[in-house]
N, C-alpha and C positions, 0 to 999 in steps of 0.2 A: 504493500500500500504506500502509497506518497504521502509523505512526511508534513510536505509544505502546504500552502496553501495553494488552492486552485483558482486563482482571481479571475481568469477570464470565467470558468463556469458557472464561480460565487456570483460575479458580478449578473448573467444573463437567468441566474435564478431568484437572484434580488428582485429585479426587472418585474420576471413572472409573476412573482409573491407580492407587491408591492401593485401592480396592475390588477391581481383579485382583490385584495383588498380592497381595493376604490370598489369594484365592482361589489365585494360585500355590503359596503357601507352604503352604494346604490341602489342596492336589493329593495333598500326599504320603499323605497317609491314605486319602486316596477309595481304595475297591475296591484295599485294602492287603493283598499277599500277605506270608505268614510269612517265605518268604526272598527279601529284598530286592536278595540282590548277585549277579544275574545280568541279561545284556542283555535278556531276554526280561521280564521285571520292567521295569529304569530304563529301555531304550531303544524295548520296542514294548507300554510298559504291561498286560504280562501276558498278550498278545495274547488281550485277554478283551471287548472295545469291543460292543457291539450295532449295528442299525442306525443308531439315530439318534447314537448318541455318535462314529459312524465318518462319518453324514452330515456333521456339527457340524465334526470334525478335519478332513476333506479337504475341506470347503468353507474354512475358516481355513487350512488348508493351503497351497491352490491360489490363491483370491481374497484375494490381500494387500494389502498399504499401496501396494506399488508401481502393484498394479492400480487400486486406489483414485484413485490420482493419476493415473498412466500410461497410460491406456487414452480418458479424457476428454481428457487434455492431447495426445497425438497428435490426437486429430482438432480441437482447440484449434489447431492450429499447422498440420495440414496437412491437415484436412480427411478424407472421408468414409474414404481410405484405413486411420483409426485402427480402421474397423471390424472392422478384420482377424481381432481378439481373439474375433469374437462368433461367427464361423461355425468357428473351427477349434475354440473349446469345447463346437460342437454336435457337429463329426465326433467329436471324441475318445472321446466315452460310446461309442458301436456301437463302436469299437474294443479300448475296455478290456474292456468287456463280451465280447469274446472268449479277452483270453488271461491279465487279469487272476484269475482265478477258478483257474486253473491255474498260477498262480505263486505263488497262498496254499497250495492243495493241497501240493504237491511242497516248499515252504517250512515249511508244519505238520510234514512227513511229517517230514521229515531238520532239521528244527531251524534252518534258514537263514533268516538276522537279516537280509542284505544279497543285492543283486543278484548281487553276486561271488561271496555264498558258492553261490549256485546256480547262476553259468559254471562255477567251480570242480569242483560238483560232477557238474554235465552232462558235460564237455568236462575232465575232468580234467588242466584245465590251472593252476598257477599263475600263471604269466604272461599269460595272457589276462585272469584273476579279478584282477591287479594292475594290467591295464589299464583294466578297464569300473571298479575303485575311485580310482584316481588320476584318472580322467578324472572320474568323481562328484563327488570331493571338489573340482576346480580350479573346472567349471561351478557347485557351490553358496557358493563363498566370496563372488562378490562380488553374486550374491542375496543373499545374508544383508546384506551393505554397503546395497543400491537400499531393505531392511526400516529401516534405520535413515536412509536419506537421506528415507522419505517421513514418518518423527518429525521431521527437521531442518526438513522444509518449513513442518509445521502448526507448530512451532514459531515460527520466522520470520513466519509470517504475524500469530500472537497478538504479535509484539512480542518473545518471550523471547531473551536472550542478546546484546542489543546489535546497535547498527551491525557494518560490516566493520571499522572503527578499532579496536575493541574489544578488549582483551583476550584473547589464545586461546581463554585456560582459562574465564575471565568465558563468554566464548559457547557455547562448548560444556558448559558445565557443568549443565546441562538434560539434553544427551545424553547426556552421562555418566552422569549418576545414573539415566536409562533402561533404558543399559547395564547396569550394576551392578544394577541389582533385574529384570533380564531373566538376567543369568547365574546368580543366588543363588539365583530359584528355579525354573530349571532344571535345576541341577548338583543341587540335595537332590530332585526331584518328577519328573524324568524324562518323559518321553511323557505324564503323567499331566495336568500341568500345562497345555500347551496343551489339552491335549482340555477339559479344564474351561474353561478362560479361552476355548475358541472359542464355549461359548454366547452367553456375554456379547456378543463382536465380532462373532459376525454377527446375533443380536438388533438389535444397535445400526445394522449397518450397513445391514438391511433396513426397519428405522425410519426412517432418513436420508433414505434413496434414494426412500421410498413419500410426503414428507413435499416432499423436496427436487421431484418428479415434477409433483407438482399445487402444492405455494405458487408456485415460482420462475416456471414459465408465467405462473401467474396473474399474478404481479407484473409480469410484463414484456410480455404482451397479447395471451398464446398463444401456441403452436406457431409458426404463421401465422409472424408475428412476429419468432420465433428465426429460422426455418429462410432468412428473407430479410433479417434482420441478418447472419447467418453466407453466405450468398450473395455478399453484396453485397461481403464483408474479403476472402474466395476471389480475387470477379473481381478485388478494385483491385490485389490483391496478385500476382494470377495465379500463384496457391499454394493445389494441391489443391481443393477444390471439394466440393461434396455427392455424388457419384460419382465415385468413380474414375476417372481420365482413361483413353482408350483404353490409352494407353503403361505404363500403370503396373497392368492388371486383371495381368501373368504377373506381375507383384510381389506383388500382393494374394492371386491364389488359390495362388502357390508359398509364399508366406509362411505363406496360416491351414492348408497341408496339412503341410508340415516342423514347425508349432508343435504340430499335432492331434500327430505322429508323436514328437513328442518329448516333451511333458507328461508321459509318465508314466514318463519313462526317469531326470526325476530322482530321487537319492536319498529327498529331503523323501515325494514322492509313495507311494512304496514302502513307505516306514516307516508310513505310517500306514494302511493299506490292509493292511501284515503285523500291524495291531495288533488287526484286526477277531477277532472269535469263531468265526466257519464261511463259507463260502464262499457262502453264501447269504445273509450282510449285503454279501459286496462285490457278486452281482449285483442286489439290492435299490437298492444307492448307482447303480449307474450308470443305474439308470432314472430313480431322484429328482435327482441333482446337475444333470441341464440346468435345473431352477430357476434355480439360479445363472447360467443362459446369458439366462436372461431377467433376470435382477437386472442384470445386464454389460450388455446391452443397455441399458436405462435409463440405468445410469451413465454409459455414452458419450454419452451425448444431453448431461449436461451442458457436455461441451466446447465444441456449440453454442451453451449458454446464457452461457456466460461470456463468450463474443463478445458477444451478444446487452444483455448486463447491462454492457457497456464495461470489463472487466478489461481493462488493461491490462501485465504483466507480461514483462519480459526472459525468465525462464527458464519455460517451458511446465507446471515442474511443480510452480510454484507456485498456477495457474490455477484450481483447483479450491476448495483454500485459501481463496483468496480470492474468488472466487465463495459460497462459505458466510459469510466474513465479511462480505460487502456485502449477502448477500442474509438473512442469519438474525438475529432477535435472537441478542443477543448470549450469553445462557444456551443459546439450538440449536445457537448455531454453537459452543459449548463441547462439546454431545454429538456434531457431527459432527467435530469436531478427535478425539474421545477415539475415535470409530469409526475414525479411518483412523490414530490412535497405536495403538491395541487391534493392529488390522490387522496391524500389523507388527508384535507384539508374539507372537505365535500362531504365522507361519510360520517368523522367524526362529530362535525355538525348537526347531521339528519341523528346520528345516533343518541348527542346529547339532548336532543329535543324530543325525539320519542322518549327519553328516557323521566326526562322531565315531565311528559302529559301522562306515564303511568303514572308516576306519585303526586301530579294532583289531582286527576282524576279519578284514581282508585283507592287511593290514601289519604290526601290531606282531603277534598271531597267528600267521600262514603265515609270516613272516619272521624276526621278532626272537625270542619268545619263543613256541615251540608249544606246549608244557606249561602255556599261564596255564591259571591257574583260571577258573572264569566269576566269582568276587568280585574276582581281576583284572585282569576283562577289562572289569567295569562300572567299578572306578576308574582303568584308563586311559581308557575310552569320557568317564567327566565331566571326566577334566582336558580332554580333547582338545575335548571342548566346548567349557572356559574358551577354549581357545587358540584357536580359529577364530573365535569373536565376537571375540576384541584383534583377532586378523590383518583384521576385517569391520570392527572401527570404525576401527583406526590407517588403512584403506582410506578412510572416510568424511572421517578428519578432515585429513587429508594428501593427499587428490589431487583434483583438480576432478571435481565429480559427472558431469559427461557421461563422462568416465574409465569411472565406476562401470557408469552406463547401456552402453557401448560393450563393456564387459569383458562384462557379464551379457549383450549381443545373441550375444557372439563363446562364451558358455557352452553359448548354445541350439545353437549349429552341432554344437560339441563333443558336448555327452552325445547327440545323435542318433545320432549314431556307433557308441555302446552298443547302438542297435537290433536290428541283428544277430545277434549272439550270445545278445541276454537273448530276444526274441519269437521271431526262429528255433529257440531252443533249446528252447521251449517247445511248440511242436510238431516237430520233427526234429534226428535227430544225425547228418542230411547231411553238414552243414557241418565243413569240418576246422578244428579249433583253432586251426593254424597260419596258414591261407587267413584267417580269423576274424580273425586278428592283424594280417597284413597289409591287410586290409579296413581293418579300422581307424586303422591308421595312412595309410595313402593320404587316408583322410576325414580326416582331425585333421588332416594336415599340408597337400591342398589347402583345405578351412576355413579355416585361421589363414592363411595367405599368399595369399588372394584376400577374406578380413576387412582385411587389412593394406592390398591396395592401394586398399582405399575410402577415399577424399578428402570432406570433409563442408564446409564454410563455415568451421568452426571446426576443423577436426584434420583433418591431412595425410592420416592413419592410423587405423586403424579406426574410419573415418566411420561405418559402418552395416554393415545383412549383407544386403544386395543387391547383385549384381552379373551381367554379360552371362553369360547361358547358353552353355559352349561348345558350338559346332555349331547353335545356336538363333537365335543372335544378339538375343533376348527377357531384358527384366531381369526375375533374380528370385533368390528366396533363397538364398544360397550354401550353407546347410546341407543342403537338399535337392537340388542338383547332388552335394555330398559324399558323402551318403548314397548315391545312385543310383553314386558312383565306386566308393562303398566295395563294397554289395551286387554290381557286374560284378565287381571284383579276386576279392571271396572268392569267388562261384560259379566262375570262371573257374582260380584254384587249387587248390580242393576237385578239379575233374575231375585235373588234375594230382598234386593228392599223390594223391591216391585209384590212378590208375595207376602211380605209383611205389609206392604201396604202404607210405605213411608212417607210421608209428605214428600211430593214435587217441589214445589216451588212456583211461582206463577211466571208464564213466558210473557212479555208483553209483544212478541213480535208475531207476524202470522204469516201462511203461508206466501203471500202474494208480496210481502215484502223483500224477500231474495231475487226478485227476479223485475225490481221495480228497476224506471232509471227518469233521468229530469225529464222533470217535462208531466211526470204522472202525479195524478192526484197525492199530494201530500212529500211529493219529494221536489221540493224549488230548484227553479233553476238558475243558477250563479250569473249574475249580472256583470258583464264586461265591464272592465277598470274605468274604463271614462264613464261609464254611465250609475257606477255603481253609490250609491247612497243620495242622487241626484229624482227630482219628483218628478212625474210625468202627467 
């Protein structure tokens, strides 16, 4: 790695960073409604998005910094297994595409900001709606942390912030002031903010990729080339390989089917997808966003290349990094540093805002204060913002990033767990609340105590989220054994309270409401910006 600084790179990634910004802090005016201080305003930008501004958000959404890094750097370190990421982003479309369109519906109908507020209102349960939000908000904290560790990396690689000797504050004073113009404008611009700033980053990052695809082969002697340089580290190493070792395929396809099943169970996901206009931009998006399965696709390849180009790096997710800086002038390798800052600059946003409308709409709301107003219910929704990027960066700057990495593997197991209640409820109100509950909890708490006994080279404890299938005796992803523990508990209770005869709960939603869209009796239609709080 280069010791110095990298002034031309620094200098055209400044640039970048310094040009979203204005555009953050311009967010607030874009498609500005009359009355600002309500959630549906600051936290799902008026749910007024079109196609393409809804494409733009859940693709900066979904394809972040960390995937940027993290997706090449797995198959950097262990080979063809990193490809896991490319085929469960291809399962997930056919599947949002079923029940995502029906959770806008039913969400428009009754006003619901959050997945809890529609347990809640399905399954008239509090306590279930306090689980699927407590369990949102733990799985997206240290995602927002993995947004800011892959700023730390392109940093590190330009040179900025010193050796390890260094001064704390001296080194991290770069992320900090990331931090701090990442929170300022998104506490004043709301939802509004990433959706604008994700033109930019993925502009940028689809330049990169189409740029990085064809120079870097060329420079290094083709394909051909890569793909028997990266062969060759595999055998000496006898670690992973260009295929999947037989041992390891029930890892690989339990892994990309539990990732397909749980993408869209996070918050971040939700919130932006509730910010579209009609039901007919989110099934328009899930036919266009497998783009982005093919953009991923490419980026994985660089992992091979960086073998290929002799990077040499201790921690895998620097790899990438530094592969742009050996392989770019140094002014390109400034715009691929500012794509994969951008990068994280977009979901950690979307994620500290959904993170925010769980706990005030399922916590400070249903619990503390049921009478807030919606002006405030939007100024606790921004402070709690503030507060989940500290709790994400004091996370970065205070705990060894594999920490980070291990917390966010051990998040994926968690919010699948949510699956049940939000997708089952979505088509049937079979399922009892309470059967729901305990589903749930059997998944959270076998997940986290078989996350725990994974042993890794470097941590005793939640080495990874694989492990022996019971009854199988096949590795594979522990969040999708959970799931599968959770879905037999609650079927298997449901029959039971059901002949006991347990209280329901009361649904307030009804059939015709999943399949509503603007325009239909009782679900308004969002008033274009210029016209919007103006009398007619």
């Amino acid at each position: 790695m280069n010791e110095g600084v990298n002034g031309v790179a620094l200098a055209v990634f400044i640039f970048f960073f310094l040009a979203v910004t204005v555009l953050g802090f311009l967010a607030a005016r874009w498609r500005k409604a009359e009355n600002e201080h309500s959630l549906d305003e600051w936290g799902l930008g008026g749910r007024s998005f079109g196609t393409w501004v809804t494409w733009f958000l859940l693709g900066g959404d979904l394809y972040t910094a960390y995937t940027f890094v993290a997706v090449p750097a797995a198959i950097y370190a262990a080979g063809a297994a990193g490809f896991f990421a490319v085929p469960y982003t291809i399962l997930v479309y056919p599947l949002i595409f079923t029940f995502l369109p029906r959770l806008w519906s039913v969400s428009h109908k009754h006003g619901y900001v959050t997945t809890s507020d529609f347990v809640r209102g399905r399954f008239g349960s509090k306590g279930l709606s306090l689980a699927v939000a407590v369990t949102g908000i733990l799985a997206t904290m240290p995602y927002i942390a993995l947004q800011l560790v892959g700023i730390q990396a392109v940093l590190d690689v330009m040179g900025v912030g010193g050796g390890e000797d260094t001064n704390w504050f001296v080194k991290d004073l770069p992320l900090l002031i990331a931090f701090g113009v990442l929170a300022a404008y998104t506490y004043s611009s709301g939802l509004r903010a990433p959706a604008l700033i994700a033109f930019v980053k993925d502009t940028l990052i689809y330049i990169v990729i189409a740029v990085a695809i064809i120079y870097i082969p060329i420079k290094l002697g083709g394909f051909d080339d890569i793909f028997a340089s990266a062969n060759e580290k595999y055998t000496a190493a006898k670690a992973g390989g260009l295929v999947p070792p037989e041992a390891g395929q029930w890892t690989y396809a339990t892994l990309a089917l539990g990732s397909a099943l749980a993408l869209f169970m996070y918050p971040h996901s939700i919130t932006a997808t509730l910010s579209s206009k009609s039901r007919e931009v989110i099934r328009r998006n899930t036919t266009i966003l497998p783009l982005y399965s093919l953009m991923l696709g490419l980026l994985a390849l660089l992992g091979f290349m960086a073998i290929a180009s002799g990077v040499d790096v201790a921690n895998p997710q620097l790899a990438i990094p530094q592969l742009f800086e050996n392989m770019f002038p140094d002014w390109f390798a400034g715009v691929a540093f500012a794509a994969i800052g951008i990068g994280a600059l977009v979901p950690a946003a979307i994620m500290s805002i959904a993170a925010a409308n769980l706990f005030t709409r399922n916590i400070y709301k249903d619990f503390i204060k049921p009478d807030a107003t919606p002006a405030q219910e939007t100024k606790v929704s921004k402070l709690v913002s503030l507060l989940v990027k500290v709790g994400a960066l004091a996370f970065v700057l205070t705990m060894d990033k594999t920490v980070a990495i291990n917390f966010q593997l051990l998040g994926g197991i968690w919010i699948l767990q949510t699956f049940p209640a939000l997708v089952g409820g979505l088509f049937t109100r079979w399922f009892h609340r309470w059967a729901l509950l305990a589903g749930w909890a059997v998944g959270m708490i076998y997940g986290t105590v078989a996350a725990y006994g994974v042993a890794s080279p470097t941590q005793k404890h939640f080495g990874g989220s694989s492990k022996e299938i019971p009854g199988i005796g096949e590795i594979g992803y522990i969040g999708l054994t959970a799931f599968l523990l959770n879905v037999a508990v609650t079927v298997v209770l449901t029959f039971a309270l059901k002949a006991l005869k347990a209280p329901e709960g009361i649904d307030e939603t009804s059939p015709a409401d999943y399949t509503a869209d603007a325009g239909d009796p009782g679900v308004q239609v969002e008033l274009p910006p210029a016209t919007a709080g103006t009398t007619h």
